[in-house]
C-alpha positions as a Python dict, from the first residue, in 0.01 Angstrom:
ca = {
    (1, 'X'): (0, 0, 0),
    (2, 'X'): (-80, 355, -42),
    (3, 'X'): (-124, 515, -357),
    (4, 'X'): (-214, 836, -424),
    (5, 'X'): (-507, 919, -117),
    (6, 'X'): (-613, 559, -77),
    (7, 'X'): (-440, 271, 102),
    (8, 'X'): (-529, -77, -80),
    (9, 'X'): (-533, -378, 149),
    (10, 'X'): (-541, -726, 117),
    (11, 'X'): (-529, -940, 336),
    (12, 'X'): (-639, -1386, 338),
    (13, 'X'): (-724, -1282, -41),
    (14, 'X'): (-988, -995, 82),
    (15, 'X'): (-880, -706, -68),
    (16, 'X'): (-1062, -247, -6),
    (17, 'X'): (-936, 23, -75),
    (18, 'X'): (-984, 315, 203),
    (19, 'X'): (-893, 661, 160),
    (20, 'X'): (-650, 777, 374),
    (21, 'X'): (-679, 920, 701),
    (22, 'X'): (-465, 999, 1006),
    (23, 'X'): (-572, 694, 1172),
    (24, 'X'): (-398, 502, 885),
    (25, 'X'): (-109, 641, 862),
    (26, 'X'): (-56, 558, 1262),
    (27, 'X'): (-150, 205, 1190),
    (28, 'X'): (104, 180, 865),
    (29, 'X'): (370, 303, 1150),
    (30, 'X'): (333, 40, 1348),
    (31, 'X'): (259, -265, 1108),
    (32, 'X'): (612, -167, 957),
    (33, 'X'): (789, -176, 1303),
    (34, 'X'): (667, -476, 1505),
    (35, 'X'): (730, -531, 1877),
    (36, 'X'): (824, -160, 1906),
    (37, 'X'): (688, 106, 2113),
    (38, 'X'): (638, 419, 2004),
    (39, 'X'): (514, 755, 2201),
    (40, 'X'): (206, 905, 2092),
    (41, 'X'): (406, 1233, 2044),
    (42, 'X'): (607, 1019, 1762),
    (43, 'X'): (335, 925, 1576),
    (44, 'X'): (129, 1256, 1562),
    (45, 'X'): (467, 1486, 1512),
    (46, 'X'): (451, 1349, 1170),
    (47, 'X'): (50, 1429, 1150),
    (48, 'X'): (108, 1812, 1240),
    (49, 'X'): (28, 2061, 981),
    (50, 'X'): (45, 2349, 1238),
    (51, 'X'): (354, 2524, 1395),
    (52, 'X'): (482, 2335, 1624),
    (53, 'X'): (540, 2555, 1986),
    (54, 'X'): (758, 2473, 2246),
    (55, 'X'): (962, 2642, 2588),
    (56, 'X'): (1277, 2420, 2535),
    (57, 'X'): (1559, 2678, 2588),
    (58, 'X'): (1720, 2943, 2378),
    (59, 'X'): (1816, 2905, 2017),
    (60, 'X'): (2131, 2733, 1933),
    (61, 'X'): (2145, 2543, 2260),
    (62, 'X'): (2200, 2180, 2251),
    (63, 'X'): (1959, 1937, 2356),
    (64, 'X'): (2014, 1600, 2312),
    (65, 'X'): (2207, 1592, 2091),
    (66, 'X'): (2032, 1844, 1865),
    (67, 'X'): (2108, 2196, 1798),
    (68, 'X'): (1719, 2306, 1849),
    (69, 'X'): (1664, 2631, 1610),
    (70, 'X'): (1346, 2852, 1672),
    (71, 'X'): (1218, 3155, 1459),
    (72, 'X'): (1158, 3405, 1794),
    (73, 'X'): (1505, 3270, 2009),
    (74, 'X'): (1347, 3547, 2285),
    (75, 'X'): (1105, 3443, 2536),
    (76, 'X'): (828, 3109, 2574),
    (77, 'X'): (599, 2986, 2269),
    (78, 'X'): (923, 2965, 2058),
    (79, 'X'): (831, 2831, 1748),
    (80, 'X'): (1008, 2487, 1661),
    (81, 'X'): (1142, 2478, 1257),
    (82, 'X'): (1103, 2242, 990),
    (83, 'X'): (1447, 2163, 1010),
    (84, 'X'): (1457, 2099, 1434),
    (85, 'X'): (1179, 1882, 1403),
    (86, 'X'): (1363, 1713, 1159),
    (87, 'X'): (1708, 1723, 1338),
    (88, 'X'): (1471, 1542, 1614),
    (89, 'X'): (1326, 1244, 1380),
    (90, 'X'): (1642, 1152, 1281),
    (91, 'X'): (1821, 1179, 1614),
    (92, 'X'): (1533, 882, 1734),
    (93, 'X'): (1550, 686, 1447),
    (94, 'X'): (1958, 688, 1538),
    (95, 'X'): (1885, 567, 1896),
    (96, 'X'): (1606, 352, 1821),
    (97, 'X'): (1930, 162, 1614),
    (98, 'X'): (2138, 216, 1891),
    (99, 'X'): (1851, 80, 2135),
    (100, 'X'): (1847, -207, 1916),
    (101, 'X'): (2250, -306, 1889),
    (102, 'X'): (2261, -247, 2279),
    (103, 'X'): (1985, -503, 2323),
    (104, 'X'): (2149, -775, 2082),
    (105, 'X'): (2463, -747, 2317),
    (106, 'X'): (2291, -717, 2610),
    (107, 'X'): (2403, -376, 2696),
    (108, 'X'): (2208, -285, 2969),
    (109, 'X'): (2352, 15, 3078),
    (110, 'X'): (2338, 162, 2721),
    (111, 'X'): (2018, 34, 2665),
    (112, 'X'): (1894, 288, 2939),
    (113, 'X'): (2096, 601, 2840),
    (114, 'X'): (1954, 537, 2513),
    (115, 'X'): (1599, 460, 2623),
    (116, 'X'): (1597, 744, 2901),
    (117, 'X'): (1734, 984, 2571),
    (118, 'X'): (1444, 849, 2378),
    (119, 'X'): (1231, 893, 2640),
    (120, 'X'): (1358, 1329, 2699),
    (121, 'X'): (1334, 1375, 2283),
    (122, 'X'): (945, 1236, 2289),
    (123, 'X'): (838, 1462, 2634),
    (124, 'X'): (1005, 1743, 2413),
    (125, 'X'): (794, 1637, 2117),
    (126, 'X'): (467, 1594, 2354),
    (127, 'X'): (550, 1977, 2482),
    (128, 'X'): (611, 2154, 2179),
    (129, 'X'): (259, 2038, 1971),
    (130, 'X'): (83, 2358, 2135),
    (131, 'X'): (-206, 2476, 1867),
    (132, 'X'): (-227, 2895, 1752),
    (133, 'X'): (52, 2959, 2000),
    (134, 'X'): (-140, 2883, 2331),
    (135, 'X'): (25, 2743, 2594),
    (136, 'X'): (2, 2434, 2712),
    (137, 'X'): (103, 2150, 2976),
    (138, 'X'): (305, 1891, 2846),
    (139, 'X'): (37, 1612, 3069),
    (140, 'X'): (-191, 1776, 2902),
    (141, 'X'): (-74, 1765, 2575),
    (142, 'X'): (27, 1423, 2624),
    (143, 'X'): (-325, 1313, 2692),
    (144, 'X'): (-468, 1502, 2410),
    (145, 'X'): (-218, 1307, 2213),
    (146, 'X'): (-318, 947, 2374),
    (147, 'X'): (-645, 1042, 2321),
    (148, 'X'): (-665, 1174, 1935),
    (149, 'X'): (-389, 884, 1864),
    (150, 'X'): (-625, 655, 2040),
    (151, 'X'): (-945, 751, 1871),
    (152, 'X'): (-772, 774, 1527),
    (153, 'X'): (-623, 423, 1534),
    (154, 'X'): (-941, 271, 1651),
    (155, 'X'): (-1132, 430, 1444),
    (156, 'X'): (-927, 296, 1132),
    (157, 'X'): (-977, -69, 1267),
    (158, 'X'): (-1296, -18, 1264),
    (159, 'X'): (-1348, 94, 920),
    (160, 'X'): (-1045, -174, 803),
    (161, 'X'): (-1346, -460, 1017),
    (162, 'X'): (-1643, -323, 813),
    (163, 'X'): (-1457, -465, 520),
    (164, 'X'): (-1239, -742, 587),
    (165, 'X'): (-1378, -887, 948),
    (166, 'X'): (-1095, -1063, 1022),
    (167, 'X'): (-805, -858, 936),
    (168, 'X'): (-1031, -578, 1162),
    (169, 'X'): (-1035, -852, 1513),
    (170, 'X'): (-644, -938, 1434),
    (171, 'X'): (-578, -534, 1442),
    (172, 'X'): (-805, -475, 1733),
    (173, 'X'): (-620, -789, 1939),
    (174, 'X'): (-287, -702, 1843),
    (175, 'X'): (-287, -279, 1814),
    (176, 'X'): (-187, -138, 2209),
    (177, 'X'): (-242, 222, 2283),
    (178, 'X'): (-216, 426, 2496),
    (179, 'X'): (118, 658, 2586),
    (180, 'X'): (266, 438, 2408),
    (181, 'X'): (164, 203, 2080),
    (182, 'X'): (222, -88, 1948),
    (183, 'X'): (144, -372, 1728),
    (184, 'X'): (281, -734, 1876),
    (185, 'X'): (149, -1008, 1638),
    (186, 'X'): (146, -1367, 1780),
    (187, 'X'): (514, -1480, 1828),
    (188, 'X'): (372, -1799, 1671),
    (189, 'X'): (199, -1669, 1371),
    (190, 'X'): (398, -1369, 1234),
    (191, 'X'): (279, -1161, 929),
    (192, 'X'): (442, -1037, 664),
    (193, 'X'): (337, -690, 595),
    (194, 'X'): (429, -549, 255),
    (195, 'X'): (408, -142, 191),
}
């Protein structure tokens, strides 16, 4: 539960408090959505504090389903609002339901439109996280992204182990990163995370 700057967790009647961090906010993410996957570029979108840069077309055009808005419309580096970036978490929150519905009637075909949708809004994302206007690679971006997503998360387990061992090895066996994370607790033993 966070309150205030700290996070207070309990967990088998062990209970810290940590002060929060990147890394935690990552791991909240994914304890409150089990079983899905999400792209590094959808967990640190909400982490950026800088202008967010991206070479995604001119302003007003539609992509995806979004009418992407940029404060210089003329030439690369365009500058990606507060209200696009926006406009793009709630258009993947909207498929993600979507995604799901298809699934439970074993839609394939929509199930791929929407996943293939998903997949064009989070390469987008990845893209447009350029730093001080420099441009970059999306690959490249995306592995700086793996990487600081990566070394956040694990770095959070680690402090979340110092204190409560066991709820630290159930995070480390059940956390996957990578491109894309995850947390997939045993089908057997479910927990019941409360925020």
């Amino acid at each position: 539960m966070l309150q205030g700057d700290y996070w207070t967790i309990r967990y088998q009647g062990q209970i810290t408090r940590l002060k929060t961090s990147r890394g935690l906010h990552c791991l909240g993410c994914l304890l409150r959505h089990p079983g899905r996957e999400f792209h590094v570029s959808e967990l640190i979108v909400d982490l950026i504090q800088v202008p967010v840069f991206a070479e995604i077309g001119s302003a007003g055009q539609e992509e995806s389903g979004i009418e992407v808005k940029t404060a210089h419309p003329q030439g690369p580096g365009a500058i990606l609002d507060a209200q696009a970036k926006a406009e793009y978490k709630r258009r993947l929150q909207d498929l993600r339901e979507d995604l799901e519905e298809a699934e439970q009637f074993n839609d394939r075909e929509r199930a791929a439109r929407v996943q293939e949708e998903m997949n064009s809004i989070s390469e987008q994302l990845a893209a447009a996280a350029g730093l001080g206007g420099r441009k970059r690679q999306a690959s490249s971006h995306a592995e700086r992204a793996r990487s600081a997503v990566t070394k956040r998360i694990k770095e959070s387990i680690n402090r979340i182990g110092a204190v409560i061992p066991v709820l630290g090895r159930h995070l480390s066996a059940r956390i996957k990163t990578g491109y894309f994370c995850s947390y997939n607790p045993h089908p057997d033993r479910p927990v019941a995370w409360k925020f």
